[in-house]
C-alpha positions in Angstrom: -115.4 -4.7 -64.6 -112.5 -2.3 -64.1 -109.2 -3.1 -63.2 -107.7 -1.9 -60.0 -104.4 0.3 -60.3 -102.9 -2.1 -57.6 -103.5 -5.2 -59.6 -102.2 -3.6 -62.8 -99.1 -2.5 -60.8 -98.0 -6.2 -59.1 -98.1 -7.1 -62.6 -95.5 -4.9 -64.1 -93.6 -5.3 -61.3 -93.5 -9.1 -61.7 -93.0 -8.9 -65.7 -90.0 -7.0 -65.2 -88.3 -9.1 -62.2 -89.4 -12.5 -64.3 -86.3 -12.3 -66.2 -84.4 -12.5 -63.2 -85.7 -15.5 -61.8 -85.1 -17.5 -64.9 -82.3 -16.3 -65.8 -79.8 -15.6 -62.8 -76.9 -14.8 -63.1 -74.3 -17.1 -62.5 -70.8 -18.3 -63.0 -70.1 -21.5 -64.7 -67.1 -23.5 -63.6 -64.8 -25.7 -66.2 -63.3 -28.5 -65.0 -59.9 -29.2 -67.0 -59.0 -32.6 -66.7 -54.8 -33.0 -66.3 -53.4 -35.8 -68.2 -51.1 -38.2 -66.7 -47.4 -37.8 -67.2 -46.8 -41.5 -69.8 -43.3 -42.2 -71.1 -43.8 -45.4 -73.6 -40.7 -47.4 -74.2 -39.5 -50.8 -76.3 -37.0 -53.0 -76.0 -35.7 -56.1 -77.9 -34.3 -59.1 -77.3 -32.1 -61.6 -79.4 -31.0 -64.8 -78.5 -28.8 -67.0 -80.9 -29.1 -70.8 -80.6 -26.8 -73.2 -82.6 -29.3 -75.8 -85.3 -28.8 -79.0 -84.3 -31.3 -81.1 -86.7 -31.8 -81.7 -90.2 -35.2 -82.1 -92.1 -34.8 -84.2 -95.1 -36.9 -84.6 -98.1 -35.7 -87.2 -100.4 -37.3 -90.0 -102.3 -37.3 -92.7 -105.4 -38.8 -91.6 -108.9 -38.9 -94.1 -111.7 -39.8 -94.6 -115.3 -40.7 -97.5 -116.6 -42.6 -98.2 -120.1 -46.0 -99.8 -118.8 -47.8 -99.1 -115.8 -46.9 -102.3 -113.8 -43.3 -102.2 -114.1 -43.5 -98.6 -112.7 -45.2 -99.4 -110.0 -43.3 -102.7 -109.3 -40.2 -100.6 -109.1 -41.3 -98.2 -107.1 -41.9 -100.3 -104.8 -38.9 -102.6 -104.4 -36.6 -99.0 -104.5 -39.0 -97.8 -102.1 -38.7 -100.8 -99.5 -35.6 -100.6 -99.7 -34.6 -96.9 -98.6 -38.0 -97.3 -95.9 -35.7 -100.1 -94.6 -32.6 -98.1 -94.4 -34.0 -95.1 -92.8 -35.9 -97.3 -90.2 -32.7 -98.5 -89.2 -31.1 -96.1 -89.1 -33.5 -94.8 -86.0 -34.2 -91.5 -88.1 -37.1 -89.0 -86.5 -41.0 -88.0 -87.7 -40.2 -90.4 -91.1 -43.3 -90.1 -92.8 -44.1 -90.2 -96.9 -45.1 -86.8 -97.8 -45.7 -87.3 -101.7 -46.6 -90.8 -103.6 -47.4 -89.9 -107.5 -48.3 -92.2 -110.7 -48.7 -90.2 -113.7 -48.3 -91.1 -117.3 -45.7 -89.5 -119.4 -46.4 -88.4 -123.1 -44.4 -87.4 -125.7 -44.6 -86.4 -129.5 -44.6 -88.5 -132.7 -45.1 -87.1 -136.3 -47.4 -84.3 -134.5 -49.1 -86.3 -132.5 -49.5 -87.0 -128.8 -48.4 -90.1 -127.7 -48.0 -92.6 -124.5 -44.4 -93.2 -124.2 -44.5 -94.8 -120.2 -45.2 -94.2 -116.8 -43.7 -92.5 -114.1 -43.6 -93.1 -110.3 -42.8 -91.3 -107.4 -42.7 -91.3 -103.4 -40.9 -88.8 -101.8 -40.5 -89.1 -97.6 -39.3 -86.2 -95.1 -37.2 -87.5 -91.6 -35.4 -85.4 -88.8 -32.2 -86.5 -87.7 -29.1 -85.0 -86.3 -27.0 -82.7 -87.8 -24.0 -85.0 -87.2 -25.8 -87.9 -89.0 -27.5 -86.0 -91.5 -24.6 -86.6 -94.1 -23.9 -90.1 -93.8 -27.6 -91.0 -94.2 -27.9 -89.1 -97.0 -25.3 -90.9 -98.5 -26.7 -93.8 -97.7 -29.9 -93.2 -98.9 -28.7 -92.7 -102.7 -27.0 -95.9 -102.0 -30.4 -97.4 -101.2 -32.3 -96.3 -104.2 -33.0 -92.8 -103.3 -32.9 -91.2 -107.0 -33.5 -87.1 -105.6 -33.5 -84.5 -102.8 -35.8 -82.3 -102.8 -34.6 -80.4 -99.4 -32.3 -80.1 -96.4 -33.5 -77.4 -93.8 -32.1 -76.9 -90.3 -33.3 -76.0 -87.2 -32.7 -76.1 -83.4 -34.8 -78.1 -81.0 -38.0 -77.9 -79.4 -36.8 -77.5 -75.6 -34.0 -75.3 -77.1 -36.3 -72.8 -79.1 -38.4 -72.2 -75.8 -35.5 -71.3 -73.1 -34.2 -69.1 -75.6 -37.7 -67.4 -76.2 -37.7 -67.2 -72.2 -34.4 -65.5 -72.1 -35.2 -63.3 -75.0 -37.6 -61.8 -72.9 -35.8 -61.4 -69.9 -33.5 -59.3 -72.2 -36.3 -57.2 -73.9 -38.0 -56.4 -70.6 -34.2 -54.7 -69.4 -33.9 -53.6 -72.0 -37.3 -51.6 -72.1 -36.8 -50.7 -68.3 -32.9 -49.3 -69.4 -34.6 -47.0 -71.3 -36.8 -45.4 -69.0 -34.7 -45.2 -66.1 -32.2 -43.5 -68.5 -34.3 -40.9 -70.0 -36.3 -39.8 -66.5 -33.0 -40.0 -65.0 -31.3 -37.3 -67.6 -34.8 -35.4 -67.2 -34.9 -35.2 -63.4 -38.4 -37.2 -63.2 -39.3 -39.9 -60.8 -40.9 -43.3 -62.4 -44.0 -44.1 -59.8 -45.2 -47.1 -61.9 -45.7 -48.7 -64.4 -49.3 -49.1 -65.8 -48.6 -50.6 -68.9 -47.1 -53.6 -70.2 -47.1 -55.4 -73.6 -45.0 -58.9 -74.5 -44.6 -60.5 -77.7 -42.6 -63.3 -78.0 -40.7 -64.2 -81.0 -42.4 -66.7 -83.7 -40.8 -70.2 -84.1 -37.8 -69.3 -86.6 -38.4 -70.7 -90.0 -35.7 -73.5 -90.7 -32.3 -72.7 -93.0 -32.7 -74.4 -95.9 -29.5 -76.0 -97.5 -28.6 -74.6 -101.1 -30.6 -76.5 -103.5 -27.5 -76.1 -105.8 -25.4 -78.3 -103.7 -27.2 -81.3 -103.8 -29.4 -81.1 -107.0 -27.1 -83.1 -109.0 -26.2 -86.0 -107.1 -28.4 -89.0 -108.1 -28.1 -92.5 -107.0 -25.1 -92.9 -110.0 -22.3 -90.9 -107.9 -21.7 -93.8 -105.8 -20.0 -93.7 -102.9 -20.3 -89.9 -101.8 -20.6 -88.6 -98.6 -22.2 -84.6 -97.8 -20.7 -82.8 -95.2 -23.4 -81.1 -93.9 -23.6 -78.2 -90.8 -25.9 -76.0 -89.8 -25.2 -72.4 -88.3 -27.7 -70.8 -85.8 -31.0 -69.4 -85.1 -31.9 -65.7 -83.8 -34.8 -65.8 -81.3 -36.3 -62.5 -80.9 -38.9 -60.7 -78.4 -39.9 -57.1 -77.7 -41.5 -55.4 -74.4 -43.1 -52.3 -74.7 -43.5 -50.4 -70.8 -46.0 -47.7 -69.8 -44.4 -45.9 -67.0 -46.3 -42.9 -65.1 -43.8 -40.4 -63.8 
C-alpha cells in the first residue's frame, strides 16, 4: 500500500522539531549559599586558693625472728598510734596497707629464712596547722615511717573557686571579641556558640620525700614544721559570635 506524500511529510517535520521538545533550551540557576560571618574566641581563667589540709601516710613496720612475735608487735605498735590519731580527732583515717612477708637472706650460697616482717601503713587528713605536731607525735607513738605528706585545699573551697574561674574565663572570652570587632568596625549580633570546661580537681602538693625520709621513731622529740602554699584552679570558655 503506498505512502501518501502528506503522511511522509508530518513525519519529517516532527523528527526534526523532536529535538526541541526534549531538549529545550533553558537556563539553569546556581544557588551560592553565603556563609555566616563566625569569630571563635577562648578565654582562661585562674584562681589561686591557699592548701589548708594535709594527707598523711605513715605507719609501723617491724621485724621480728618468728612469725608470732612479728605479728604480736605489730599489733601492740599499731594500737598504739590508732589510739593516738583517734584522739587526736584526725579526718578519713583509714589503713591503706597491712603486709606479712617473710624475709630471706644468704648463708654459704644458700637461701635462707632469717624472720618476718610486718607492716600497716594508715593515711588521715588533718589541718595544716596540726599536721606537724601529729606527726611528731606519731613517731612518738610507734610510727617507724612516712611514706607521704600531700596538700591540698578544701572541698567547698575548690568549687567557688572553679565557679569564679569561670566567671573570669567567660570575660575573658567576651574581651576578646568585643575588642577585635570593635578595631574591625563589625557589630556582634549573637552569640551562637558556647563551650565550658571547668578545671579538673588539682592534684595535691606532695611534701619532699627527702625531708622526712630519715626521721624514724629514734629522733625523739622532733617536731616538722610543715605549710602548704596554694592551688591554681583553671577554666576556659570558648564563644561563637556571629557578626
Amino acid at each position: 500500500m503506498p505512502v501518501s506524500r502528506t503522511l511522509v511529510s508530518t513525519i519529517a517535520a516532527l523528527s526534526l522539531a523532536l529535538p526541541q521538545i526534549l531538549l529545550p533550551n533553558r537556563q539553569v540557576a546556581v544557588a551560592v549559599e553565603q556563609m555566616p560571618n563566625i569569630l571563635t574566641v577562648s578565654g582562661q581563667g585562674i584562681v589561686s586558693i591557699p592548701v589548708s589540709l594535709a594527707q598523711v601516710r605513715l605507719g609501723v613496720e617491724v621485724f621480728a625472728q618468728t612469725a608470732q612475735e612479728a605479728q604480736t608487735e605489730l599489733e601492740e605498735e599499731s594500737s598504739a598510734l590508732m589510739g593516738l590519731l583517734r584522739s587526736s580527732n584526725v579526718d578519713r583515717l583509714e589503713t591503706t596497707s597491712l603486709r606479712f612477708n617473710p624475709v630471706y637472706g644468704s648463708r654459704d650460697d644458700e637461701r635462707v629464712l632469717t624472720g618476718y616482717s610486718a607492716q600497716n601503713i594508715v593515711s588521715f587528713r588533718v589541718d595544716v596547722d596540726r599536721a606537724g605536731i601529729i606527726v611528731a607525735q606519731a613517731l612518738e607513738a610507734g610510727a617507724t615511717r612516712i611514706d607521704s605528706i600531700s596538700f591540698a585545699a578544701a572541698d567547698e573551697a575548690i568549687e567557688a573557686a572553679r565557679t569564679n574561674a569561670l566567671r573570669l574565663a567567660t570575660r575573658d572570652a567576651r574581651t576578646q571579641a568585643d575588642i577585635i570587632l570593635t578595631e574591625l568596625n563589625l557589630t556582634p549580633l549573637e552569640i551562637v556558640r558556647i563551650d565550658a570546661q571547668a578545671g579538673e580537681p588539682p592534684v595535691p602538693m606532695l611534701l619532699d620525700r627527702n625531708e622526712f625520709a630519715a626521721t624514724t621513731r629514734s629522733a625523739g622529740n622532733v617536731s616538722f614544721p610543715i605549710s602548704g602554699s596554694e592551688q591554681q584552679i583553671r577554666a576556659f570558655v570558648t564563644l561563637q559570635v556571629r557578626y
